[in-house]
N, C-alpha and C positions, 0 to 999 in steps of 0.2 A: 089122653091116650099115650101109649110108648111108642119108641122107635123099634121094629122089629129088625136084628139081628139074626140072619141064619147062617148056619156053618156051610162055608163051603171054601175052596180055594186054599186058603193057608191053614186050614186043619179045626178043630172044635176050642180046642184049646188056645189060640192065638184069640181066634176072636171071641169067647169068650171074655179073654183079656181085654179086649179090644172095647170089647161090649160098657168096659168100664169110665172109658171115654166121657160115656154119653149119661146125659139128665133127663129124666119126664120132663119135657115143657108142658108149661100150665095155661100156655094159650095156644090156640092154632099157629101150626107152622110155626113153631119158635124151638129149635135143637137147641138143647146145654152141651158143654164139650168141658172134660176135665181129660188130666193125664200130666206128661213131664217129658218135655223135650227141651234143646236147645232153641237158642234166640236167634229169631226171623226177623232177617235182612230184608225189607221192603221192598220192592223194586218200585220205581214212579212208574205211572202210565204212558206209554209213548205211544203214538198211534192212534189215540182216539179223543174222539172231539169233546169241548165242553158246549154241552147240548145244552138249548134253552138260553144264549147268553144274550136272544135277540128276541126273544120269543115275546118281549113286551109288543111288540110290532105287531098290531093285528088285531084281528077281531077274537083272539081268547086270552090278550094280556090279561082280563080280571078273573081269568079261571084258573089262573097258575100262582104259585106262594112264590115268589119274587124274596130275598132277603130283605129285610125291615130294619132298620137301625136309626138314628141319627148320629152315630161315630165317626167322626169325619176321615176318610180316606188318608190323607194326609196332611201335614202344617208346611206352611213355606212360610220361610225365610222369619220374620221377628215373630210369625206365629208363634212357634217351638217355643222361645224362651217366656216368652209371654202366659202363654197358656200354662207353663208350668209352675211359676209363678203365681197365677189365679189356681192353680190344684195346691199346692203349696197351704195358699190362705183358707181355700176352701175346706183342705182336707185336717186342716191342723197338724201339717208337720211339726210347728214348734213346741206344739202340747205334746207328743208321744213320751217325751220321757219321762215327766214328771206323771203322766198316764201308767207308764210300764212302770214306775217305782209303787204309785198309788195301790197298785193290785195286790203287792206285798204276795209276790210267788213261794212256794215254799222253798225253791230253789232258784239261788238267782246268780246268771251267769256274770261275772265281773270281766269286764275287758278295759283293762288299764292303760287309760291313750298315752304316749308319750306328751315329753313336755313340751311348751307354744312354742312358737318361733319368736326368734327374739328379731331379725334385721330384716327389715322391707316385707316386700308385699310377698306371700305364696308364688310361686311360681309353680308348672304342671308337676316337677315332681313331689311337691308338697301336696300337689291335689289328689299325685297316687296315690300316695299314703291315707291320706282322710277317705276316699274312695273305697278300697279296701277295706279299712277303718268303718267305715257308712255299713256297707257292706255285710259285715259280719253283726251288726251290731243291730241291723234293723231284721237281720234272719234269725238271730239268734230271742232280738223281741225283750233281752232283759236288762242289763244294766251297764252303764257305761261311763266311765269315771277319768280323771284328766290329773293328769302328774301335780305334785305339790313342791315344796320348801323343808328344810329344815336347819337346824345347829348340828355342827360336829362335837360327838362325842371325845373331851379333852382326855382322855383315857387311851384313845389310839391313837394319838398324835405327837411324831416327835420331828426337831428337824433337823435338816440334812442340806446337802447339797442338789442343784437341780443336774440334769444332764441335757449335751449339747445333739446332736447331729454331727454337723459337720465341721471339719478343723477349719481352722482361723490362727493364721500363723503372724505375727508380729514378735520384735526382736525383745521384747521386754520379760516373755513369758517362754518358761522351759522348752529345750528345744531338744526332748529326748529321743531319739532312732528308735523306732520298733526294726526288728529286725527276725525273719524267720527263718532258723536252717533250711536250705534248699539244695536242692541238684537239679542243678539246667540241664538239660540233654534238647540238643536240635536233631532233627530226623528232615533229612531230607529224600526226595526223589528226581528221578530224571527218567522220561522216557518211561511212566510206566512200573521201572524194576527199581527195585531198592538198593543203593549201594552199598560196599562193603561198609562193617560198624564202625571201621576206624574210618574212615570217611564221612560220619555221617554227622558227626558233629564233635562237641570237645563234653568234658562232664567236667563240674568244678562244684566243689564241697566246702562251704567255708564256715566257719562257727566263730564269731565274735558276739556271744553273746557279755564275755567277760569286758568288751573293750567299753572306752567313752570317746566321747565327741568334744571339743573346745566350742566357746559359743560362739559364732563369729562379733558380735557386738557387747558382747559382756564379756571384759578380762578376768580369766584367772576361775573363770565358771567350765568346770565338766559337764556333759550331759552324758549319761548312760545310755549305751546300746540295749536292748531289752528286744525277748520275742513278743509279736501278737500273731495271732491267727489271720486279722482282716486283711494283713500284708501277705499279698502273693506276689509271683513272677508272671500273673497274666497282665500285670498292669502296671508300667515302669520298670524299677531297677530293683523291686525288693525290696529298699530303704525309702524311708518317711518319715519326715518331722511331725512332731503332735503339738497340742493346744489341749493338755487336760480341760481346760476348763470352757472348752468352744469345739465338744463333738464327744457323742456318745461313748465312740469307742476310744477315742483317744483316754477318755474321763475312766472308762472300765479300766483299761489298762494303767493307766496311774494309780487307781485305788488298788491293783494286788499287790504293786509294788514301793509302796506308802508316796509316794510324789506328791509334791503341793500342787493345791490348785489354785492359784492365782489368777485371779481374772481385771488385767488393767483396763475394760472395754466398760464404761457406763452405761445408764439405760438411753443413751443419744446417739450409743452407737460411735463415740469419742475417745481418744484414747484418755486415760489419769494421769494424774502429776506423777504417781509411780513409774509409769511408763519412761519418764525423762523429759528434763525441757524440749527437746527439738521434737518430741511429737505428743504434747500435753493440747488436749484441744484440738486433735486431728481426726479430721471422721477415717476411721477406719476402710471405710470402701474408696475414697476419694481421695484424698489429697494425703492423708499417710502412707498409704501405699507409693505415691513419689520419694515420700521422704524415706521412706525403710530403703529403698535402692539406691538416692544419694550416701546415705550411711551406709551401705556395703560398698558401694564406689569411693570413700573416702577412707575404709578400713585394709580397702585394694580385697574382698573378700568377694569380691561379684564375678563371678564365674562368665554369665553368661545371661543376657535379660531378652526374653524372646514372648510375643501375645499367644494365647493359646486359649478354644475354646473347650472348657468342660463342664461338670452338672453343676450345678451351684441350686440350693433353694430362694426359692423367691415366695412373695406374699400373694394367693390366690386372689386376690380382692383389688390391691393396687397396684399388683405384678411389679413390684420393686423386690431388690433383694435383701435376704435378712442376714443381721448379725445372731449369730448364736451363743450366748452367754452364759457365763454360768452367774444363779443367783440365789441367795438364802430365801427355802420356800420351808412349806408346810409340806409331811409326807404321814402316808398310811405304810404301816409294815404291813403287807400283805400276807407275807411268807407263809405265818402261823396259819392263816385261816385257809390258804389255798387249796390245800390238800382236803378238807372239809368240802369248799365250795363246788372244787371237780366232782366231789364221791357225788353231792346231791345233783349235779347238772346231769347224772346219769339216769336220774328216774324224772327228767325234765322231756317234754316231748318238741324235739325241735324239728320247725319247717323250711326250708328243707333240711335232713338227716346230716347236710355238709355241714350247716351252721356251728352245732354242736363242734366237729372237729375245729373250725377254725375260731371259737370264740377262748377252747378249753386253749390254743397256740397264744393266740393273744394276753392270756392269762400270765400263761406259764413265761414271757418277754416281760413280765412287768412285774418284779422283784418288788416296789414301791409304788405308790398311788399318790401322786402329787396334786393335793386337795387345795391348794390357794393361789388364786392370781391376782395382777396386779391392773384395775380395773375402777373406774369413777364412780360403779354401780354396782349394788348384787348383794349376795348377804354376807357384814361382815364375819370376818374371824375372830370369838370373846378373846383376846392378848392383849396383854398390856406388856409393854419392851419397855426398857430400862432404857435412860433418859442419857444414861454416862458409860453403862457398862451392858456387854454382852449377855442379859440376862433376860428374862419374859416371866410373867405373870399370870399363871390359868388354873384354876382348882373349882371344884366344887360350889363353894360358895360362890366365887366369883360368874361362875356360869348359872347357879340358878336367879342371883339379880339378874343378871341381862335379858333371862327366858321370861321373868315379870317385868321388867318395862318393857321389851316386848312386847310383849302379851297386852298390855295395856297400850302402849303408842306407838308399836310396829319398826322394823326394824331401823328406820333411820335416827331413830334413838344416838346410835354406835355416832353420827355424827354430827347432830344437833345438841345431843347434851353436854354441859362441860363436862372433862373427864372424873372429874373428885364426884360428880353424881352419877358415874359408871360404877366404883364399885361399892361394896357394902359397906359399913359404919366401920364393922367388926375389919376387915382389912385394909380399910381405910386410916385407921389408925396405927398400924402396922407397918403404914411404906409412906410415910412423912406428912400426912394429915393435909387438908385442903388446900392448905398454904404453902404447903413445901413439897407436891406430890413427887415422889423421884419415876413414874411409869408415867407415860404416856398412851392412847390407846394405835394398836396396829391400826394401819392401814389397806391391810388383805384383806380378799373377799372370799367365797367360796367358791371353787368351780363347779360351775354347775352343773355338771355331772354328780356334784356332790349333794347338790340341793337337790335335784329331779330324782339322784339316785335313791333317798332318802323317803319319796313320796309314798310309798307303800305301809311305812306307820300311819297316814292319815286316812290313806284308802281301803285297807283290809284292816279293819279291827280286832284284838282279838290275835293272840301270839302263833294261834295256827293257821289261821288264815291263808288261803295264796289264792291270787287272781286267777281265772282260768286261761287269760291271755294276756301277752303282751306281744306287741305288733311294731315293728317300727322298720328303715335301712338298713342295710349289710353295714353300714357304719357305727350302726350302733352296739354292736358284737362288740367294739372296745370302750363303749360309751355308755349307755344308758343300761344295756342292760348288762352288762356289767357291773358298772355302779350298782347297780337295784339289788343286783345277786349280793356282791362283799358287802355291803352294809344288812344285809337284811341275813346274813351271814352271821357276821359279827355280831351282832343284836340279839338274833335268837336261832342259832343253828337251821337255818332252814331259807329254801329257796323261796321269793317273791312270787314266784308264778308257777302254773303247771303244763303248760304251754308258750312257743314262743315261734312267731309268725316273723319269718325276715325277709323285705323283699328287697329288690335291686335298684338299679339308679335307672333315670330317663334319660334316654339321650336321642340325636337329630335324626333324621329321617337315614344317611349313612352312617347311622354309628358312632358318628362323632362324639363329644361331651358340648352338651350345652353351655353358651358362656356370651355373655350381652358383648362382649367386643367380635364375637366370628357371629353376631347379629342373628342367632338362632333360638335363641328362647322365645317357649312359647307360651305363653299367657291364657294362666285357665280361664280369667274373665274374659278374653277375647274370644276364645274358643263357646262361652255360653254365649255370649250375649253377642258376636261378630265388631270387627274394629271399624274404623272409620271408613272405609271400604267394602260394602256387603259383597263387594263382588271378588274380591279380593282374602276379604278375613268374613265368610260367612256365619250367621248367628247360629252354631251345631244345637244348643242346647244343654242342659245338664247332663240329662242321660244318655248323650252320643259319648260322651268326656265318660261315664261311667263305663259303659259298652265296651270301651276301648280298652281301661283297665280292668274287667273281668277275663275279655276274652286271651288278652297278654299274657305269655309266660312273666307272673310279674317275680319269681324266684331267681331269675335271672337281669340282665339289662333290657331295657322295656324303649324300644321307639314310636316317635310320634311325629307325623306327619301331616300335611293335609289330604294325601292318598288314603293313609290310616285312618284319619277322622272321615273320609267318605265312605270308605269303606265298612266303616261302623253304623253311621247312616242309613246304608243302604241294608244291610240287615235287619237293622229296626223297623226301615219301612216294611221288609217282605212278613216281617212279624205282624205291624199294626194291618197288614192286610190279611193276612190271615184268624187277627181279631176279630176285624170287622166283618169276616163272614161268619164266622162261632154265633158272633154277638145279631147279627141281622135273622141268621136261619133258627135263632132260638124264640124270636118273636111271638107273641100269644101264649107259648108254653110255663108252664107254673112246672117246678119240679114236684111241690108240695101234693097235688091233684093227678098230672099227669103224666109221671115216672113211671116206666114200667119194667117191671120186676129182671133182674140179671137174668136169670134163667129162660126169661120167653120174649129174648130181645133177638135180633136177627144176628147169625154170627157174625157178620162180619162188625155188628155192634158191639160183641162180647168182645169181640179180638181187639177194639181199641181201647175197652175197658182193660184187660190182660196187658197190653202195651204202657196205657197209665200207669199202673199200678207201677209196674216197673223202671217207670221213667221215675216218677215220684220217689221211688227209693234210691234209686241212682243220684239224684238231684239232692235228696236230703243228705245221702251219706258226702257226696260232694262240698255239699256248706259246711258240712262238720269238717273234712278235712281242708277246709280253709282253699279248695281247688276252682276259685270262680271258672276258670277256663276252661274244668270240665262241664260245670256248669251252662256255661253257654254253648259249649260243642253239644252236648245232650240236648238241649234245648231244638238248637240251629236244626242239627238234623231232623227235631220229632216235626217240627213245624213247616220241615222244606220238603222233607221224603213221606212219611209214616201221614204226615193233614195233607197239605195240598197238591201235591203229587198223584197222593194213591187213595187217600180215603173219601176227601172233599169230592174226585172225579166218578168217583163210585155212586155217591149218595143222590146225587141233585136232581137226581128224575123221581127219586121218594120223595125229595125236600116239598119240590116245585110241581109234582103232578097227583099226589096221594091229596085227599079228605086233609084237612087240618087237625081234625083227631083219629086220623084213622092209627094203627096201632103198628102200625108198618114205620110210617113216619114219628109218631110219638118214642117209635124204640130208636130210631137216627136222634130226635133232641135231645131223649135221654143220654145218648153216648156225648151229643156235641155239649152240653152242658156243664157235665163231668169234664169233659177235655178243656173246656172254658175256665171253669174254676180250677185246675192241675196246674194249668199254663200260668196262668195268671200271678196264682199264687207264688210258683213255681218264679216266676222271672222277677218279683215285688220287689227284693233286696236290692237286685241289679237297676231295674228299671222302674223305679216308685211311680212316679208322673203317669207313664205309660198304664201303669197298671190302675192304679188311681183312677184316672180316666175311665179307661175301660171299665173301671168298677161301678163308677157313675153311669155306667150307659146298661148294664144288665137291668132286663126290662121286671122281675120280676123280684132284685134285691127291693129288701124291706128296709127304708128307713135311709138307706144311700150311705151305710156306716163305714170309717176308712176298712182300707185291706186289710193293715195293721192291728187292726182290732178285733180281727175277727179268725185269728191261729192261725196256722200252718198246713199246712196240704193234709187233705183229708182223703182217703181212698179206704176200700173195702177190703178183707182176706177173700173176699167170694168173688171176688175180676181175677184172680189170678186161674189161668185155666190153661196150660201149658198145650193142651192135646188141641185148642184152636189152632197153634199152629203150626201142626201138618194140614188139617184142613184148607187155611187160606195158603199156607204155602206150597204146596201142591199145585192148588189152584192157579195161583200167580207163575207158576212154573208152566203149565198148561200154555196160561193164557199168553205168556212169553210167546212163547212159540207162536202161538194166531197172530201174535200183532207184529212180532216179527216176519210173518210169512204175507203182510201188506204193509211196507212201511210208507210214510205218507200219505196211507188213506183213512178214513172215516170208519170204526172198526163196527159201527152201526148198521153201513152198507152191506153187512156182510154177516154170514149165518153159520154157526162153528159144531161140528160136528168132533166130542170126544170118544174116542173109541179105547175103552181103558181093560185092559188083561181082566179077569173074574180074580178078584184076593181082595185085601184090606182095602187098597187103595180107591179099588171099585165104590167098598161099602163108605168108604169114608164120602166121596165125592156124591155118592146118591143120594147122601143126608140133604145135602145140599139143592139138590130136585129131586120132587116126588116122580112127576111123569117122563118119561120119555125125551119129548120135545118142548121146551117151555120160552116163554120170551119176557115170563113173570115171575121164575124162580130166583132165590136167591144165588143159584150159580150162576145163570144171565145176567145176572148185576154184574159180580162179578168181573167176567167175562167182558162186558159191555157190548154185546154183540146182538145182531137184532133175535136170532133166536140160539138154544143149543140144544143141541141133541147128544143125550148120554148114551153110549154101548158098549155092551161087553163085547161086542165080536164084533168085523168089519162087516159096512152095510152091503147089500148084494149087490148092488147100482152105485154107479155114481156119474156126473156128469164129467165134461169133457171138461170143463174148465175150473178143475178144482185145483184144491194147492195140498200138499200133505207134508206133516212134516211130523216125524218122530224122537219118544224121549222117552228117559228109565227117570222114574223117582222112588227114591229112598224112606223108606218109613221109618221112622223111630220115635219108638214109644217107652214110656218105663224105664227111662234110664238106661236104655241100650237091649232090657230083657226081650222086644220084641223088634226085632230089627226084617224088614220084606221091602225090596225092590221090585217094584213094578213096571213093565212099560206100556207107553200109552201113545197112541198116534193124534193127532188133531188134522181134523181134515175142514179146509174153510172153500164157502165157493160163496159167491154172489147173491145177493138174496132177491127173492121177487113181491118181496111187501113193496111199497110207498110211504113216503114220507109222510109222520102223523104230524099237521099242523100246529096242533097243541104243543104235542112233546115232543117233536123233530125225533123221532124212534121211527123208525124205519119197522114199520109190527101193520100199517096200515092197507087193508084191503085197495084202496084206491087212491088218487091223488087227494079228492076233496075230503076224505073220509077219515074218520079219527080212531087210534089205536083202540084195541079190545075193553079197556077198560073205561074210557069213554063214550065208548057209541053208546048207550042207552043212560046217559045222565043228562040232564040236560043244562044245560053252560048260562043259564041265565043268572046272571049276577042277583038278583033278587032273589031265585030259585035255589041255592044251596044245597037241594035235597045229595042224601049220600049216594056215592057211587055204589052202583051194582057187582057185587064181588064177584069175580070171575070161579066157577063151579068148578074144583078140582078134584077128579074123581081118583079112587088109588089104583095104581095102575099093578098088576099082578106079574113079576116075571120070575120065574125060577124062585118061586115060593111067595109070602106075604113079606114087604119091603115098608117104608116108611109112606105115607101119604100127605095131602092136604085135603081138607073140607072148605 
């Protein structure tokens, strides 16, 4: 049968429209509702009870559907880590990948991991990174690949000099003045008012740019005055002595203006015999610094010797300070390819959009790419240096020997084999034959940014290739992926990747930077598996450690706590409880047998299909843009507000008092089912274990197959049905009011009387109850109230102790084309049922006696027969209206 529509109130043509809303259900009592409105804000239920929570008590405990599960409520303490652990073995996390390659997809997502850590154990911010990392790669389902090695190309490598930071001033090495034209002006105040100009300070213009300086410890040595820019009058006198060869800009400025660079400081940090006898063999920090002041105090050239403290660089690791030196390295000219590598970083998709600008800054500071350090380990540099004279040896030949012993006995070759079986016959013979070889082999290595930078010839085959991701630190903007881009650049015009995911550093629970001496690092294995102290360092678990980096801004600095990690916890639990009722109220139910169809499901079952749908696109488009956080906010909210708030308190008198197949309650499993698998799948990436779990306990999967293995969120185009919610949000808007107008009380004790203007809002809400007065319509669920009564006009009576409270609600349909404000009063008073023993619903004629739909069944647990359906005749009012049978 249809829902009958008659025109009245807002005209033939509104509802007409209106009319379009609505579907033939194909079973009793079940409305479809289509149309296209905005997104409905849930409200939770306040005010009314969760009925049935005791009701095992008694003599109809076996008459009621109680939730069924064996899902454990929750794990304490070494459970968590434990148990995930056995899903881990059980579920075969360690087979997925070589599973996900085996499938051989037709398209397969590449996410290029950076390269391993080379010093010590992980710590938490290394775990963000793999998290993340996890993350994507277990949502994404496809493939997942880890940095490699390589040889530098001798074609783009010439050398040079390195550059310093910071000056380093000793008497040995040039002691030229930077000096910048200035005009001082002091401005002063008093009281307020400005004084006159000529008071206010002096102004003094000087220009020595032509002069020089005498050295004070070298006779007969001029230094030139010169400008630089890094020299201002915020800091000193304007004037400043340089160390070309021990600080950046000292080193810039000497290179425009041809200055040598002498660097008397060795790698000990010692002065050289160049330096002079009285300070040959003097560590520079230490004990020559005495002596450079004796030699100005003996040349009478010491002005003035006073302690002062300023910046100075130190060593992150052994927080010692460092000498800055200059030293003959290995360099990448960038310059040429720069201008190429920016145009392509432009059709690069970076997260976040800041990245992009500050990697392209970083670029454009690095005129050179210093590709060789000086290190016990790593891959060497193919050079051979000349034994007597400033010369080196690298070509072609020379590099594809060393790529075959390579290739054959891996790279320690460079310093196991003698050097005459380094290079080929053919230029072996060329530079003094075995016995008289005049090269030697270097001793540089590669930086390995150079090697990691490199890894994308091994992991994208194939000259067009590019990863879909790369993932790493804000640090790695001048590092890796950097590297990855200029080589793969140079190589074959084109960027490594097509995406690039950068996220932030960890730091203490105030902000701080984490660091083993202020005794604040935190330890992801502690954080799994708890420290020697449960009470102290408790066992969170893997997926609290995940939880934590999902829900983080992790585009920014990311803290962590043990507040944080509780608070991650506890949201998990309010989740794994809301699993466990999805997963218990779905007990006995087969989707395969007993689904029942969208269309002749109860609306407020349609409404949470419409709600999926939506949350599931939200959640997918989420993982695509790399946003876990939205991810879990979407989440958080569907599972605290939209389940157990508003829909879980709605349902549970169909769950727990309906037939086990009656069709009332099979359209609830079908919604909870659907909402079980959305969720699940929906949080997998985040929360494997949990999910996992959960997957083993659906009473109805076939075969217990991981989650992993079985796609991505599945949802239907036919749940989307926008014109549900005016329906339930009207309703909720109603029912606001009634529960607002008892707060505190049991919304069951009480009997709501809607009294709604004649227009849409009427016809929408009567969809919803066929008769009159009902305590078994789908708007009484709703509602929650023991009974309701719908009307167009105020009743002619009413008793003395009623409550009334009134409200206009807004209809919009179509896009805005049908827009009617309606207003509608609720009127609630006290009811005069009794409390039904069974269902605690307040619907019962007497104390001992049981709600309508129970009194003629009879409760014998042997006896199963079906309940007696209550006979709902159509009720006729101002024309023919919607009914039940």
């Amino acid at each position: 049968m249809r829902w009958g529509l008659h025109p009245r109130g807002p005209g033939a043509a509104a509802l007409a429209a209106a009319r379009n809303l609505w579907v033939p259900p194909r079973l009793r009592c079940r409305p479809g509702w289509q149309g296209t409105t905005g997104r409905l804000l849930v409200r939770s239920v306040t005010g009314a009870s969760n009925q049935l929570q005791s009701s095992n008590n008694g003599r109809y405990r076996d008459t009621v559907l109680l939730p069924q599960t064996s899902f454990p409520m929750k794990l304490l303490g070494q459970q968590q880590p434990d148990t995930e652990l056995e899903i881990q073995q059980k579920c075969g996390f360690s087979e997925l990948y070589s599973w996900q390659r085996e499938r051989k997809a037709k398209t397969e997502f590449c996410l290029h991991d950076g390269p391993p850590y080379a010093n010590g154990d992980p710590h938490v911010g290394h775990a963000l990174n793999k998290v993340i990392t996890e993350i994507t790669s277990r949502q994404r389902g496809r493939q997942r690949e880890r940095g490699g090695s390589g040889l530098p190309d001798p074609e783009t490598m010439t050398q040079a000099e390195s550059r310093g930071f910071n000056p380093l001033s000793h008497p040995g090495a040039p002691f030229e003045i930077f000096l910048n034209s200035f005009n001082r002006e002091r401005e002063c105040t008093s009281r307020g008012e400005q004084q006159a100009e000529g008071e206010a300070g002096s102004l003094l213009s000087v220009d020595l740019e032509t002069g020089t300086c005498a050295h004070p410890l070298t006779p007969h040595k001029d230094s030139p005055l010169l400008p630089a820019n890094h020299v201002t009058m915020t800091k000193g006198t304007g004037l400043v002595h340089t160390a070309p060869a021990h600080g950046m800009e000292d080193y810039s400025v000497a290179s425009q203006h041809n200055l040598p660079t002498d660097c008397l400081v060795d790698e000990d940090g010692v002065f050289t015999d160049v330096a002079g006898p009285e300070l040959q063999n003097k560590s520079v920090l230490e004990e020559g610094t005495d002596v450079v002041i004796k030699m100005l105090q003996a040349s009478k050239h010491l002005l003035k010797e006073e302690k002062l403290v300023h910046s100075y660089p130190y060593d992150w690791r052994t927080k010692k300070p460092v000498v800055i030196r200059a030293s003959k390295q290995w360099f990448v000219n960038i310059t040429d390819i720069k201008a190429t590598a920016k145009e392509l970083l432009k059709k690069v998709k970076f997260i976040p959009g800041s990245a992009l600008n500050a990697m392209v800054e970083t670029m454009d500071r690095r005129p050179y790419w210093c590709i060789s350090r000086q290190r016990v380990w790593g891959v060497p540099i193919p050079v051979f240096h000349h034994k007597t004279k400033d010369e080196f040896l690298i070509n072609s030949q020379t590099t594809e020997h060393i790529i075959k012993l390579v290739e054959q006995h891996g790279s320690d070759v460079w310093w196991t084999l003698p050097p005459e079986q380094l290079l080929p016959e053919e230029v072996l013979s060329q530079v003094g034959g075995p016995d008289a070889l005049e090269y030697a082999p270097g001793q540089d290595i590669l930086d390995i940014w150079f090697d990691s930078g490199t890894s994308w010839s091994c992991v994208l085959p194939g000259t067009d290739q590019r990863a879909d991701l790369y993932l790493e630190g804000k640090d790695q903007l001048g590092g890796w992926f950097q590297s990855s881009l200029l080589t793969s650049v140079a190589a074959r015009k084109k960027a490594p990747f097509k995406t690039v995911v950068v996220h932030g550093f960890t730091l203490g629970e105030k902000g701080e930077k984490m660091s083993k001496s202020l005794g604040n690092v935190i330890d992801p294995d502690v954080v799994i598996n708890g420290g020697q102290d449960p009470n102290k360092e408790p066992p969170y678990g893997a997926d609290v450690l995940r939880w934590w980096v999902a829900e983080s801004n992790v585009f920014t600095e990311v803290t962590i706590s043990p507040s944080v990690l509780n608070a991650a916890r506890d949201d998990i639990s309010k989740l794994r409880n809301t699993l466990r009722f999805l997963l218990g109220n779905i007990a006995g139910f087969n989707p395969e047998t007993d689904s029942v169809p969208v269309n002749d499901m109860y609306v407020i079952d349609q409404y949470m299909l419409h709600l999926l749908q939506d949350l599931a696109n939200k959640i997918t488009d989420a993982y695509k843009q790399y946003d876990f956080g939205k991810v879990v906010r979407l989440l958080r909210a569907f599972y605290t507000r939209e389940l157990s708030s508003f829909y879980f308190s709605i349902i549970k008198d169909r769950l727990y008092c309906e037939n086990a197949d009656d069709p009332k309650r099979r359209s609830c499993q079908t919604a909870l089912a659907e909402t079980l698998d959305v969720v699940v799948r929906s949080v997998a990436p985040i929360l494997p274990h949990l999910a996992e779990e959960v997957f083993q306990h659906i009473p109805y999967a076939k075969g217990k197959e991981s989650v992993f293995r079985t796609g991505w969120i599945r949802t239907s185009s036919i749940w989307k049905k926008p014109g549900l919610e005016e329906a339930i949000e009207s309703t909720c808007a109603m029912r606001d009011s009634f529960l607002g107008s008892i707060p505190g009380k049991n919304a069951a004790e009480y009997k709501v009387t809607l009294v709604i203007e004649p227009g849409l809002l009427f016809e929408i809400i009567e969809m919803l109850q066929a008769e009159e007065t009902s305590s078994t319509s789908q708007l009484n669920e709703l509602m929650m109230a023991s009974q309701t009564t719908l009307l167009s006009q105020e009743p002619r009576s009413t008793t003395t102790d009623v409550i009334e409270r009134k409200g206009t609600f807004l209809i919009n349909l179509e896009g805005g084309d049908i827009r009617e404000e309606s207003s509608y009063k609720v009127i609630v008073t006290p009811t005069t049922k009794e409390k039904c023993p069974r269902c605690w619903k307040y619907t019962a004629e007497s104390p001992d006696a049981l709600s309508p739909p129970a009194a003629g069944r009879s409760l014998s647990k042997d006896a199963p027969e079906p309940w007696p359906r209550v006979q709902r005749d159509r009720v006729a009012r101002e024309g023919s209206k919607p009914g039940f049978k």
